[in-house]
LOVEXLO-933912 format. One record per residue (C-alpha): residue in one letter; residue number from 1; x, y, z. Coordinates in steps of 0.001 Angstrom, whole numbers. Each point is the difference from the previous one (the first is absolute). Last residue first. Layout:
@residu:a | num:NUM | u:X | v:Y | w:Z
...
//
This chain:
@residu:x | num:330 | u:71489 | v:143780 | w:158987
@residu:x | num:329 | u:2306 | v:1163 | w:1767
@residu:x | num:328 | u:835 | v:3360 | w:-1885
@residu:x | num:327 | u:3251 | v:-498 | w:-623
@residu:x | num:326 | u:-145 | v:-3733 | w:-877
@residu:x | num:325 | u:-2725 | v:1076 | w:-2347
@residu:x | num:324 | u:2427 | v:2656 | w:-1479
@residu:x | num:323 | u:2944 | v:-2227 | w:-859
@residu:x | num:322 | u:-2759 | v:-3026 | w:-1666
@residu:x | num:321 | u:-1670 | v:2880 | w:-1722
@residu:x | num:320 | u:3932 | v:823 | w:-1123
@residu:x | num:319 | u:996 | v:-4139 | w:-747
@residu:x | num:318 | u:-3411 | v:-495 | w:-1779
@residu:x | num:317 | u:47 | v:3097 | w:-2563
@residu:x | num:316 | u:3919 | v:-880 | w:-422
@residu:x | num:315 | u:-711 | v:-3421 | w:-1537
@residu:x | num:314 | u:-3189 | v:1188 | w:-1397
@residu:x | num:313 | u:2356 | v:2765 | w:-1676
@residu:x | num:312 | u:2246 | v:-2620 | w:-952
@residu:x | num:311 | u:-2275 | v:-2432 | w:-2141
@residu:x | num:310 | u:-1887 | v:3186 | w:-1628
@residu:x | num:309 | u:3578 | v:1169 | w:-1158
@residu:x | num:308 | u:1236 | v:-3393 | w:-1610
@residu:x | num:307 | u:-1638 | v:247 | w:-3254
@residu:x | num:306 | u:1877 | v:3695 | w:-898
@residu:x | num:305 | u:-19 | v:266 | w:-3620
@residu:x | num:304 | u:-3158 | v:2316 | w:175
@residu:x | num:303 | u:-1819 | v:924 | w:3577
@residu:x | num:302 | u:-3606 | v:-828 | w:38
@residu:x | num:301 | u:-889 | v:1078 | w:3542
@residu:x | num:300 | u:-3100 | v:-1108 | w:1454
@residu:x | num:299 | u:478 | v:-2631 | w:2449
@residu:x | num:298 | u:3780 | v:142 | w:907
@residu:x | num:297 | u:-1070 | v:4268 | w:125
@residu:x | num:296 | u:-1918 | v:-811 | w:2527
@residu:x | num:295 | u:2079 | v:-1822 | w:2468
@residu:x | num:294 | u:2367 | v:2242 | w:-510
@residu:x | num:293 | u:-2128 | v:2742 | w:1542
@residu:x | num:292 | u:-1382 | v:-2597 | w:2659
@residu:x | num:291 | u:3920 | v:-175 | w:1198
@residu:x | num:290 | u:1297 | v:4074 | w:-808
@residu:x | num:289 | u:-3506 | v:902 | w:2193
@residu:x | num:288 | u:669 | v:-2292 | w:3150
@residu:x | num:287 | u:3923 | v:493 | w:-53
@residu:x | num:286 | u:-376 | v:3335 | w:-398
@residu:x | num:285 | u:-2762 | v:432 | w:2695
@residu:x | num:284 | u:2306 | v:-1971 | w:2334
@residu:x | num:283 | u:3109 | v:2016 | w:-109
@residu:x | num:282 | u:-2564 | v:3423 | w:218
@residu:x | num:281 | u:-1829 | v:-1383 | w:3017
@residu:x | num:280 | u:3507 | v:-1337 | w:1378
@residu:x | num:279 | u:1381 | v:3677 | w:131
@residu:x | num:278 | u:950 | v:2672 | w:-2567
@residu:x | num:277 | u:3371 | v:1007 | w:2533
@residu:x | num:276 | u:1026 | v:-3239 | w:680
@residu:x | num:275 | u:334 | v:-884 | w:-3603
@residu:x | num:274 | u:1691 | v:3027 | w:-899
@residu:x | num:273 | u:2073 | v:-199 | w:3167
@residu:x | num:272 | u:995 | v:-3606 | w:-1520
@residu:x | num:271 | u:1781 | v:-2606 | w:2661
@residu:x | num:270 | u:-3578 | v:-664 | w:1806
@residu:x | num:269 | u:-1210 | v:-1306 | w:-3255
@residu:x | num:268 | u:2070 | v:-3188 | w:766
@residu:x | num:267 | u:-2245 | v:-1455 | w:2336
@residu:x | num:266 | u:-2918 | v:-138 | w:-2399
@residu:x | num:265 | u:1980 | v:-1645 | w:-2710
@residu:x | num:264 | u:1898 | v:-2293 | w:2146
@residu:x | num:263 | u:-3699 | v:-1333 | w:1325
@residu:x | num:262 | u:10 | v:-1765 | w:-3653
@residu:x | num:261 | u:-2032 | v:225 | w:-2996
@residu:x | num:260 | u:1104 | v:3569 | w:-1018
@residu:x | num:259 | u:3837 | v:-1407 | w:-459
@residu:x | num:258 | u:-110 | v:347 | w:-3491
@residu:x | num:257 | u:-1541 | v:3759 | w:863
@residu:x | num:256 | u:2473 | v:1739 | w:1894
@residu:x | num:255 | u:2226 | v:1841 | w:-2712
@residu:x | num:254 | u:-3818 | v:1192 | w:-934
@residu:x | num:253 | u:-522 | v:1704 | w:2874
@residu:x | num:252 | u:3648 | v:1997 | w:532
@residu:x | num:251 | u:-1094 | v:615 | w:-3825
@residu:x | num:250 | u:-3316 | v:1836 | w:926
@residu:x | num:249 | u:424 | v:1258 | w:3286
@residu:x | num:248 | u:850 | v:3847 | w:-1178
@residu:x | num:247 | u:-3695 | v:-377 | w:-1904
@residu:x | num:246 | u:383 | v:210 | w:-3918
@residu:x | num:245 | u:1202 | v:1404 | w:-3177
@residu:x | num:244 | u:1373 | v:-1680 | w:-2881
@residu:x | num:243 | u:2087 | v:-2936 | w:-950
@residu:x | num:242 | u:-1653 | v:-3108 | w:-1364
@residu:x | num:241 | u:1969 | v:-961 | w:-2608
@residu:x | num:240 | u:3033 | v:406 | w:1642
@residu:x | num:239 | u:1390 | v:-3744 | w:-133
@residu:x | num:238 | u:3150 | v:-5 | w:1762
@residu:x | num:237 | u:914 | v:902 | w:3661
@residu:x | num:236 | u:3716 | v:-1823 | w:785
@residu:x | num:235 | u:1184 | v:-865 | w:3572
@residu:x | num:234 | u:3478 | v:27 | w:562
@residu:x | num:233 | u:1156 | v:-3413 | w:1530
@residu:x | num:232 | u:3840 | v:485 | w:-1591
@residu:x | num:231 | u:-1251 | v:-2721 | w:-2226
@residu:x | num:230 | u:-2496 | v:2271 | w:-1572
@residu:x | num:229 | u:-3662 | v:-1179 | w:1755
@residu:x | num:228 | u:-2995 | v:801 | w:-2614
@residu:x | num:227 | u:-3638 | v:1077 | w:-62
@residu:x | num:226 | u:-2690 | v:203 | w:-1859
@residu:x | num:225 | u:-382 | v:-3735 | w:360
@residu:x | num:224 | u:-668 | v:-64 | w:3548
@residu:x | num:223 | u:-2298 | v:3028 | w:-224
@residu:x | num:222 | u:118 | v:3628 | w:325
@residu:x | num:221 | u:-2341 | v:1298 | w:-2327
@residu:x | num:220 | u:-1259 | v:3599 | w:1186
@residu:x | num:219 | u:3775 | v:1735 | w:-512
@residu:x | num:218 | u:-1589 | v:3289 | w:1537
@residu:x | num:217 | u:272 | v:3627 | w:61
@residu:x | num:216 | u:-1545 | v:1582 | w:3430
@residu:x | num:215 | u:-2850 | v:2360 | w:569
@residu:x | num:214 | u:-3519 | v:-1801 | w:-744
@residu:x | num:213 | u:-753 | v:822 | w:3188
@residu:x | num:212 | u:-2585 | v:-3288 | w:1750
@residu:x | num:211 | u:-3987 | v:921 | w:169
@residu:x | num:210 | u:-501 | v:-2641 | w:-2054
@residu:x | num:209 | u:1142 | v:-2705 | w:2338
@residu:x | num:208 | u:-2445 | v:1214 | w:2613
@residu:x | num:207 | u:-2660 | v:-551 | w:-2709
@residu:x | num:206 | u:1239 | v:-3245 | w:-684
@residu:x | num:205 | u:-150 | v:-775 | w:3725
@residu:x | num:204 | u:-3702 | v:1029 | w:80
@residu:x | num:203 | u:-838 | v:-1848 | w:-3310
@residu:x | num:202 | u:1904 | v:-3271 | w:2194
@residu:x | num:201 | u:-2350 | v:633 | w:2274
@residu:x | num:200 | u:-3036 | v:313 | w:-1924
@residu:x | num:199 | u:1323 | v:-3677 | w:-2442
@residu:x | num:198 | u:289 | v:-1894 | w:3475
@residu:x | num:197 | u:-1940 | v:-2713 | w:-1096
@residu:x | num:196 | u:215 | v:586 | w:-3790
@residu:x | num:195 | u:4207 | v:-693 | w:1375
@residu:x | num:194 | u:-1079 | v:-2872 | w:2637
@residu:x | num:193 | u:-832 | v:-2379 | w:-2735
@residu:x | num:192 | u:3376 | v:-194 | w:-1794
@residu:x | num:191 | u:394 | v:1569 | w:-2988
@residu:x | num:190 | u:-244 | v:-1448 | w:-3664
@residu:x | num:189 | u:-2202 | v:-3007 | w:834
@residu:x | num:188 | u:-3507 | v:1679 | w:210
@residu:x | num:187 | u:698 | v:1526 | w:-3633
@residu:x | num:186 | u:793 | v:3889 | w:-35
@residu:x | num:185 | u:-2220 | v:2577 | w:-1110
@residu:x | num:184 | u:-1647 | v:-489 | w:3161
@residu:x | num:183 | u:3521 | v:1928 | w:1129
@residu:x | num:182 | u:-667 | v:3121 | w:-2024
@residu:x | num:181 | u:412 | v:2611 | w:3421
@residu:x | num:180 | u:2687 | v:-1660 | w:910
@residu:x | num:179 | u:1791 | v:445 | w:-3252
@residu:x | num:178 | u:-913 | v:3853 | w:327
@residu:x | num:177 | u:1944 | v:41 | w:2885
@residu:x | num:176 | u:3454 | v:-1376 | w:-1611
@residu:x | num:175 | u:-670 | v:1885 | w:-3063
@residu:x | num:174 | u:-147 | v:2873 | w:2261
@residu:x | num:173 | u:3134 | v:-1020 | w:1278
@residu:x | num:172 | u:1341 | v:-36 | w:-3195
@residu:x | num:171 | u:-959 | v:3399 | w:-1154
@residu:x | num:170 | u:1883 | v:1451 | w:3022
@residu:x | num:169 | u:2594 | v:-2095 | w:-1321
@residu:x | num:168 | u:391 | v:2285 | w:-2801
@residu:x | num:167 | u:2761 | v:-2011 | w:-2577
@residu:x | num:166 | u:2469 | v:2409 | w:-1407
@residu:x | num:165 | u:-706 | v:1245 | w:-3824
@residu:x | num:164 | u:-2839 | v:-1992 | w:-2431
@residu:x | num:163 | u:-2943 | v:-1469 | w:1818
@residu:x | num:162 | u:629 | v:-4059 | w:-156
@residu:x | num:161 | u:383 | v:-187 | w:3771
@residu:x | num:160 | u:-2848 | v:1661 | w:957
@residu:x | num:159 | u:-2231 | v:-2953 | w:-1319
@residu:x | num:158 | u:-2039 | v:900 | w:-3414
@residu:x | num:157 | u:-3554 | v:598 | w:-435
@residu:x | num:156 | u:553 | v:3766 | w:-1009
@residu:x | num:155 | u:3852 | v:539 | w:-26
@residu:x | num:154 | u:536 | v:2236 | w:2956
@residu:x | num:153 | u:2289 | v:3582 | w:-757
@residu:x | num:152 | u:3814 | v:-248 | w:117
@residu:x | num:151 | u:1952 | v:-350 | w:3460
@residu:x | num:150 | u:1646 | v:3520 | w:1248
@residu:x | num:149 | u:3586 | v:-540 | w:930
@residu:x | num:148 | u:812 | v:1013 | w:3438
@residu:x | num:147 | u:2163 | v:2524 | w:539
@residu:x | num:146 | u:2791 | v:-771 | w:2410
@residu:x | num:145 | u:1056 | v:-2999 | w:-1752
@residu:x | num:144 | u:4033 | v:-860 | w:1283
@residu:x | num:143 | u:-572 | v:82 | w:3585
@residu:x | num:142 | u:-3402 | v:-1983 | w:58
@residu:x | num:141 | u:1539 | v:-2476 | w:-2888
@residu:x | num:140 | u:3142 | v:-459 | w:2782
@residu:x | num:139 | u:-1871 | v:-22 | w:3243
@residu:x | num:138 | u:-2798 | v:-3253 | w:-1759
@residu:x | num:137 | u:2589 | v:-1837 | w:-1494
@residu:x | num:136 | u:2685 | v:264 | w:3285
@residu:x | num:135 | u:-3481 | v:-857 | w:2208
@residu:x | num:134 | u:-267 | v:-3309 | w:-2826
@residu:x | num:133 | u:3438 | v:-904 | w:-41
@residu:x | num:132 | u:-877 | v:-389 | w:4539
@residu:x | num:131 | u:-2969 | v:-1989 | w:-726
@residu:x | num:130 | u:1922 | v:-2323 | w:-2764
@residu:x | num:129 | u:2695 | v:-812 | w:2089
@residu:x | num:128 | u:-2601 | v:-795 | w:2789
@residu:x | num:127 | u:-1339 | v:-2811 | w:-2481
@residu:x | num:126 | u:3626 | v:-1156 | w:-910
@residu:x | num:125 | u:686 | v:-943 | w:3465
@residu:x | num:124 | u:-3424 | v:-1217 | w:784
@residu:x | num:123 | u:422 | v:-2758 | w:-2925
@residu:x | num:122 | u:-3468 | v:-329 | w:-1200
@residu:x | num:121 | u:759 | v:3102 | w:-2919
@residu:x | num:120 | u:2631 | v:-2042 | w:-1547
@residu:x | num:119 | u:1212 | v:2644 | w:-2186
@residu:x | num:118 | u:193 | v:72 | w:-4131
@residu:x | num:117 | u:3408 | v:-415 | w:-1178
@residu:x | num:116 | u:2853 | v:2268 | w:-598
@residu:x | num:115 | u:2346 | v:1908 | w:-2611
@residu:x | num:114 | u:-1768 | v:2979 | w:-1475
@residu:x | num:113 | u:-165 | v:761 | w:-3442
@residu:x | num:112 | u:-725 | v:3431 | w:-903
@residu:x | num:111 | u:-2827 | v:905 | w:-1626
@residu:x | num:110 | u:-1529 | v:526 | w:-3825
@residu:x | num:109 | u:-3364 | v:809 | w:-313
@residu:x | num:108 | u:-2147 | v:-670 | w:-2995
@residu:x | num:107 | u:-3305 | v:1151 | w:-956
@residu:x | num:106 | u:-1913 | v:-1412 | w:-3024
@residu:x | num:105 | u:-3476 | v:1792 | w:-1368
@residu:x | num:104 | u:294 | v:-930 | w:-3509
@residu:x | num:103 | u:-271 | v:-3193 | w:-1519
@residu:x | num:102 | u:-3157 | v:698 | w:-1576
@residu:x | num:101 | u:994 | v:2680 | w:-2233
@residu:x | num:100 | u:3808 | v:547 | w:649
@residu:x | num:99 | u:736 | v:3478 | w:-871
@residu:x | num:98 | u:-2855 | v:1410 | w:1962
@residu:x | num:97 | u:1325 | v:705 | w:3084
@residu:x | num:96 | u:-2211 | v:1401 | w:2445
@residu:x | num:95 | u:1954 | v:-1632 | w:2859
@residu:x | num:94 | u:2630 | v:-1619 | w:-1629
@residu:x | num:93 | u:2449 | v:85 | w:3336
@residu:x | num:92 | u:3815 | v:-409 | w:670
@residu:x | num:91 | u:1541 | v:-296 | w:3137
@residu:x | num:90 | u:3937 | v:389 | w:1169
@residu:x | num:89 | u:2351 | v:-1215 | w:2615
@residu:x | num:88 | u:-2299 | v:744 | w:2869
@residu:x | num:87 | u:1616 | v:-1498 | w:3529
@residu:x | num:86 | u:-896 | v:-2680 | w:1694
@residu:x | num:85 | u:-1142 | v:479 | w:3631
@residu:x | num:84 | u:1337 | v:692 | w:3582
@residu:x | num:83 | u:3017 | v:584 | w:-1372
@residu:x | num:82 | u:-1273 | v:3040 | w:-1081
@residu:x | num:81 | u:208 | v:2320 | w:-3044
@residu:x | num:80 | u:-2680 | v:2546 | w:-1236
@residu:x | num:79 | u:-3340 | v:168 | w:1929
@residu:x | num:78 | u:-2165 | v:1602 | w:-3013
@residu:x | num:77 | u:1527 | v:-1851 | w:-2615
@residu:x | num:76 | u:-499 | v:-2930 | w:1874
@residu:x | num:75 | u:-3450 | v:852 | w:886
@residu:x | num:74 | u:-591 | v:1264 | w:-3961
@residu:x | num:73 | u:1375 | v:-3638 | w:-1602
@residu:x | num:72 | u:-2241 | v:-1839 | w:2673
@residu:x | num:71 | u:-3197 | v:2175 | w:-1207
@residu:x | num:70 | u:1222 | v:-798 | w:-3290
@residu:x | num:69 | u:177 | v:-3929 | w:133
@residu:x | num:68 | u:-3339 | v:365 | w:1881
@residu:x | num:67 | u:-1698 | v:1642 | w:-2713
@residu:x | num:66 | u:1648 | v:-2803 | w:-2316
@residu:x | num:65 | u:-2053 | v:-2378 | w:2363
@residu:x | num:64 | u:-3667 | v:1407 | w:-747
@residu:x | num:63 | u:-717 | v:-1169 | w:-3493
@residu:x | num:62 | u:1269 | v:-3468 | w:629
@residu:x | num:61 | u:1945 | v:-2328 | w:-3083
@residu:x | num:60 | u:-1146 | v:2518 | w:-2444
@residu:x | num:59 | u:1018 | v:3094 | w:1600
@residu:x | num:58 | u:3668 | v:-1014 | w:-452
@residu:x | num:57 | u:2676 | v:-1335 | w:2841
@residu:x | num:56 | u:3428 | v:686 | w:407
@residu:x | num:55 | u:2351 | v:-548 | w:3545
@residu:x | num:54 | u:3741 | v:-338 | w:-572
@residu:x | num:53 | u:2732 | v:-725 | w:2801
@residu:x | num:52 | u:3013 | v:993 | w:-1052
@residu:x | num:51 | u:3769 | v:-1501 | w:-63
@residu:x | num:50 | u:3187 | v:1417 | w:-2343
@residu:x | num:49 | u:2462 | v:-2674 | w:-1179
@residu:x | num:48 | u:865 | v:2025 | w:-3115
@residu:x | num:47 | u:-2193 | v:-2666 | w:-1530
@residu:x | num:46 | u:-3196 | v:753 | w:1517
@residu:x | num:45 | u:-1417 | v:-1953 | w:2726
@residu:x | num:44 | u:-3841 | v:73 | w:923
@residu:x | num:43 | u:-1875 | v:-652 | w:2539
@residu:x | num:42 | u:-3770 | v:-131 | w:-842
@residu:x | num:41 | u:-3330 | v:781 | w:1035
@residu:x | num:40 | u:-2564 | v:-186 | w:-3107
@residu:x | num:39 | u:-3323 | v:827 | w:695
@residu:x | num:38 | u:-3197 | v:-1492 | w:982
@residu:x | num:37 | u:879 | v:1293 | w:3237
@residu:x | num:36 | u:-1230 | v:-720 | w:3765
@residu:x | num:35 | u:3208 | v:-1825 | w:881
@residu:x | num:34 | u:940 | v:-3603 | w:-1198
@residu:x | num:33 | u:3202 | v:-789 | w:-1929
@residu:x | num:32 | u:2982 | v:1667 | w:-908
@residu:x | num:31 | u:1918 | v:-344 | w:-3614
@residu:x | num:30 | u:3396 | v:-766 | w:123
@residu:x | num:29 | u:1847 | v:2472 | w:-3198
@residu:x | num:28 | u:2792 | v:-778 | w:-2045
@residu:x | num:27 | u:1996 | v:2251 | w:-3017
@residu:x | num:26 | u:-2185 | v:3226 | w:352
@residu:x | num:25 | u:2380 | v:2792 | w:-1877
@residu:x | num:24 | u:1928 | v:2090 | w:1421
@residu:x | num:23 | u:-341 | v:3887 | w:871
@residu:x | num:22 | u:-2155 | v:-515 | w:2836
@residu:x | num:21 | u:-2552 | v:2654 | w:-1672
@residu:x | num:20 | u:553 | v:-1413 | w:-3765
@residu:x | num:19 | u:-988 | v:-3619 | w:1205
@residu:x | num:18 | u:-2970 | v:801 | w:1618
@residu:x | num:17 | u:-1130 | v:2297 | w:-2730
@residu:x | num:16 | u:711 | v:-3745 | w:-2527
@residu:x | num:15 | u:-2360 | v:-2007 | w:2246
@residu:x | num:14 | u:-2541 | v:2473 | w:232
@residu:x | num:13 | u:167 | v:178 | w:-3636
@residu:x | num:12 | u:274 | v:-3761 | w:-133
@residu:x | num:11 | u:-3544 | v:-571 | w:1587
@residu:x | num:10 | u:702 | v:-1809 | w:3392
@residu:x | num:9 | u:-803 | v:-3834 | w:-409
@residu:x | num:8 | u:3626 | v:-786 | w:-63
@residu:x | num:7 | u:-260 | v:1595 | w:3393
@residu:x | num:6 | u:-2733 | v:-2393 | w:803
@residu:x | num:5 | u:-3408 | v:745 | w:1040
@residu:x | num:4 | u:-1453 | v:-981 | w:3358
@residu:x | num:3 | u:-3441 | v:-1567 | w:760
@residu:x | num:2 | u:-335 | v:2251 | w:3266
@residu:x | num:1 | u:-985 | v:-1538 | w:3228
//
C-alpha cells in the first residue's frame, strides 16, 4: 500500500544514530515490503553480528505517519518488555528540529528482530492461536496500564488517528456514525444498495456502538501482516501505531476480522466474554459503521506516498458491509 523507501534511502544522520545506538556499524540490511508506510522498514546487520529491525520515515514522504512512529515508540515504552511483542531498542525524533531545514521532521525506531513469518490466518489452527495471543494481549496491557493515558486534543478536519498522544476510539466510532450520516456523499457504486437502505438502522446501531466505555488500552491494528509466528508458535503484536484507548472488545474484535466473511466469524464470538458481553447489536454496528467509514475515506482521502490505501480500504469496506449484511439478513 505504501511506496516504500529504502534504507539506503534513509538520510545518513539517521543512518549514522542507528549505528552509534547498536554500537556497530550497518554492514547489510533486507528491506521489507508493503505495509501502510511510506517509510523505510528494514533489517539490518551490523558488523559485530548484532540484528535490529529499523523503522524511519520523514514528514515529507506523509505528514501523519511519523506521529504514528511515536505513538508506537510511547505504547512500547509504556508496556515495557513482552514476548508478546518486539521490544523498544531505541527511538529518535526531530520534532521541532530546525537543524535540517527541509529535511527535518525524521523519526526512527530501532526494534528487536524477531525470528518468524507472517500467519496463515485461513488455517483454523493458527486462527484460534491468534484468539487465545490476543486474550494474553489484551490481560497483560490491562494489568500493566492502570491509568489510562489521556489522547491529545482533535486535529480540526483530521481523522482521530492522526491527533497527537493515544488514539481515542470514542472519536472513531463517531467517525464511524458520522460516515453514515455523509453516505450521498458517496458514488452509487461505493456501498452496496441495502446500506442507504437501511442507513436509520444502522444510525441506531452506531448510536448503540457509541455508547461503548472507552476503558481499556488497545493494540487497534491487528492484522495478518501486523503480526508474526516465532518458530516456537509464539504469536508476535507489531505495528503500534494505532494504540490508544477503546471498548474492552476492541482487539478480541479485530483478531476476528479476516475471517468476517465467513459463519466462523460469528460463531467464534461466543469464545470472547467481551464480545458476549457488548452483544450482536454492538458486533454488527461496528462492522456496519468501520465498512461505509472506509468506504468513504477510499473516496475522499488524499493520503501522500501511499497509492495502494484507497485499493485496500474498498477491499476491507466490501468484506465488513459484506460481514454485517450477512448479520443482519439482509
Amino acid at each position: 500500500m505504501g511506496s516504500r523507501r529504502s534504507w539506503v534511502d534513509v538520510p545518513v544522520r539517521v543512518r549514522r544514530w542507528v549505528d552509534d545506538v547498536l554500537g556497530s556499524p550497518v554492514v547489510a540490511h533486507a528491506d521489507q515490503v508493503g505495509g501502510m508506510s511510506p517509510g523505510c522498514a528494514a533489517r539490518v546487520a551490523c558488523a559485530s553480528g548484532r540484528r535490529a529491525f529499523v523503522k524511519a520515515v520523514g514528514a515529507e514522504l506523509n505528514p501523519h505517519t511519523p506521529t504514528l512512529f511515536r505513538r508506537e515508540r510511547d505504547a512500547l515504552g509504556l508496556l515495557g518488555s513482552s514476548p508478546l511483542w518486539a521490544d523498544l531498542v531505541a527511538s529518535y525524533d526531530e520534532d521541532g528540529d530546525a537543524e535540517h531545514g527541509g529535511d527535518a521532521g525524521w523519526v526512527a525506531l530501532v526494534l528487536e528482530d524477531v525470528e518468524g513469518r507472517h500467519p496463515d490466518l485461513d488455517d483454523d489452527a493458527e486462527a484460534a492461536a491468534l484468539l487465545e495471543a490476543t486474550d494474553r494481549l489484551v490481560a497483560i496491557m490491562a494489568e500493566r496500564v492502570v491509568d489510562l493515558p489521556v489522547p491529545g486534543p482533535p486535529l480540526p478536519g483530521e481523522p482521530a488517528l492522526y491527533a497527537p498522544g493515544p488514539h481515542d476510539l470514542g472519536r472513531v466510532m463517531a467517525e464511524w456514525a458520522q460516515s453514515v450520516e455523509r453516505l450521498d456523499e458517496l458514488p452509487a457504486r461505493a456501498v452496496p444498495a441495502w446500506v442507504r437502505r437501511e442507513r436509520d438502522a444502522l444510525a441506531g446501531l452506531l448510536a448503540r456502538v457509541r455508547l461503548e466505555p472507552v476503558d481499556h488500552v488497545v493494540h487497534f491494528d491487528i492484522r495478518d501482516d501486523n503480526l508474526l509466528v516465532r518458530p516456537d508458535g509464539g504469536v508476535v503484536f507489531l505495528d503500534w501505531g494505532a494504540f490508544g484507548v477503546g471498548p474492552a472488545w476492541t482487539d478480541p474484535l479485530l483478531a476476528r476480522l479476516e475471517r468476517v466473511d465467513r459463519p466462523w466469524f460469528d460463531d467464534s464470538l461466543a469464545s470472547s466474554p467481551a464480545l458476549v458481553r457488548a452483544g450482536d447489536d454492538v458486533v454488527t454496528g461496528v462492522l456496519a459503521g468501520l465498512g461505509t467509514h472506509l468506504a468513504l475515506r477510499a473516496h475522499t482521502a488524499r493520503d501522500v506516498g501511499l497509492p495502494g490505501l484507497a485499493d485496500f480500504r474498498r477491499r476491507e469496506s466490501a468484506r465488513f458491509l459484506g460481514g454485517a449484511a450477512r448479520r443482519l439478513g439482509v
